[in-house]
C-alpha positions as CSV (number, residue, x, y, z in Angstrom):
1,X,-25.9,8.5,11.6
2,X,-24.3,9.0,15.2
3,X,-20.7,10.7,15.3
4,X,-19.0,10.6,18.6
5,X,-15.1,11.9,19.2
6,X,-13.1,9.3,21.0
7,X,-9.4,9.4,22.6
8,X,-7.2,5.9,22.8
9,X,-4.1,6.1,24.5
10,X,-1.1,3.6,25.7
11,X,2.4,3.9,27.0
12,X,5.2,2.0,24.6
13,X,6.2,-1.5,24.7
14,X,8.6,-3.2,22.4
15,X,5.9,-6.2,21.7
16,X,2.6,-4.7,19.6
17,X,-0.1,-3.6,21.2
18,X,-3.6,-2.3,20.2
19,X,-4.3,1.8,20.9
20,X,-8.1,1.7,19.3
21,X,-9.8,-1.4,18.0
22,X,-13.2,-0.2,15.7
23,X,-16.0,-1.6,17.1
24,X,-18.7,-3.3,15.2
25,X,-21.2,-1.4,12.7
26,X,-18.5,1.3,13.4
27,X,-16.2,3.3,10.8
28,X,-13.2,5.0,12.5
29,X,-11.6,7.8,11.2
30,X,-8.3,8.4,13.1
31,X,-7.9,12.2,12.5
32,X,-4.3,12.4,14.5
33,X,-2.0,9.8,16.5
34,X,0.5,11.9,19.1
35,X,4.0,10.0,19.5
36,X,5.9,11.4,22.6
37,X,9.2,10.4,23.7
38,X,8.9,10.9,27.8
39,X,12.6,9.6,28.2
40,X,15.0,12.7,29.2
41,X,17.8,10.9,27.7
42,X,17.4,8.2,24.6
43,X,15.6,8.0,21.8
44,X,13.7,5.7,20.1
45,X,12.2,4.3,17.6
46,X,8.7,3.5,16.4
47,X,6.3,1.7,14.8
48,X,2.2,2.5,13.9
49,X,0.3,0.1,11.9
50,X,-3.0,-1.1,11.4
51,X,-4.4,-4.5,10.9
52,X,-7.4,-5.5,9.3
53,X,-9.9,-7.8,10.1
54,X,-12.3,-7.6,7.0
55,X,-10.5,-6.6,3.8
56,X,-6.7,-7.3,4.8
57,X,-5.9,-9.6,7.6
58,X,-2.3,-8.5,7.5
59,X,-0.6,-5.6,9.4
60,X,0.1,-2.8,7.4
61,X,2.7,-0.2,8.8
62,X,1.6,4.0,9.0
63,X,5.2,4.2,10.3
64,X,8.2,2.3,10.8
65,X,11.1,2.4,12.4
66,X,10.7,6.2,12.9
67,X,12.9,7.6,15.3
68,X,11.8,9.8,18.1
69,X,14.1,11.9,19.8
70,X,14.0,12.1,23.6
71,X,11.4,14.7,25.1
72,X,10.5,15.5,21.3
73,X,7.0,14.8,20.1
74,X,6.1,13.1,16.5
75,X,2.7,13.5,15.0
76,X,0.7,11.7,12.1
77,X,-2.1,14.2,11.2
78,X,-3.4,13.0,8.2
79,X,-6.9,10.8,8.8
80,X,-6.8,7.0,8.1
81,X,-10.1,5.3,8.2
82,X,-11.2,2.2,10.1
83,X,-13.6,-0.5,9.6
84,X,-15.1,-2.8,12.0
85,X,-12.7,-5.1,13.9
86,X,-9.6,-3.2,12.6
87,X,-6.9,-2.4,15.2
88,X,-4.5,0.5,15.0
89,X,-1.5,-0.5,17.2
90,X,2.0,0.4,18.2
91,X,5.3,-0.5,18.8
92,X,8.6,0.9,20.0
93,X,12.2,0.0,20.7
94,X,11.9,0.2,24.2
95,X,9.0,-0.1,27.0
96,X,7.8,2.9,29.0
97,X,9.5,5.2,26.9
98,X,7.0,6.3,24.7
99,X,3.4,7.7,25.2
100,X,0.3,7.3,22.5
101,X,-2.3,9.7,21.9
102,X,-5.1,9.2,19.1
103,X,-7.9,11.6,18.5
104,X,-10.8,9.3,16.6
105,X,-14.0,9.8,15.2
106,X,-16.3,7.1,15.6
107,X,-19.6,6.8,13.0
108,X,-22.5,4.3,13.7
């Protein structure tokens, strides 16, 4: 069983967009997602959620709507596991205000 440490990363946009999608025969085990505001001035809010392409084919939300104040950093450090094919993605009130950082373990 091959264990390999992976990094995702994106910049915010208000529409969703996938950070780290598993890839197949793969479990993912997201160990922290990093949430910084880079805007000087506003806040915002944001959203994490995963969606599942085996046993849920829904999005389910990690966080929503959490606000973020400017040049402050929010971080989820509890693991969330991944199967094949599912997507952890984002979302925030405004674009280019906000940049994603995951730290994920990949097992094959």
């Amino acid at each position: 069983m091959a264990q390999t440490f992976k990094s995702a990363a994106t910049g915010s946009s208000t529409t969703i967009t996938p950070v780290y999608t598993c890839p197949a025969s793969t479990t993912g085990v997201v160990h922290a997602v990093y949430i910084s505001n880079i805007d000087g001035t506003n806040d915002v809010t944001f959203n994490l959620s995963v969606r599942g392409s085996t046993y849920f084919q829904d999005r389910r939300y990690l966080m929503k709507t959490v606000d973020v104040p400017a040049d402050s950093t929010v971080v989820l450090e509890k693991p969330i596991n991944l199967g094949a094919g599912d997507k952890l993605e984002t979302q925030a009130s405004a674009d280019n205000d906000v940049d994603v950082f995951a730290s994920i373990l990949e097992i094959t």
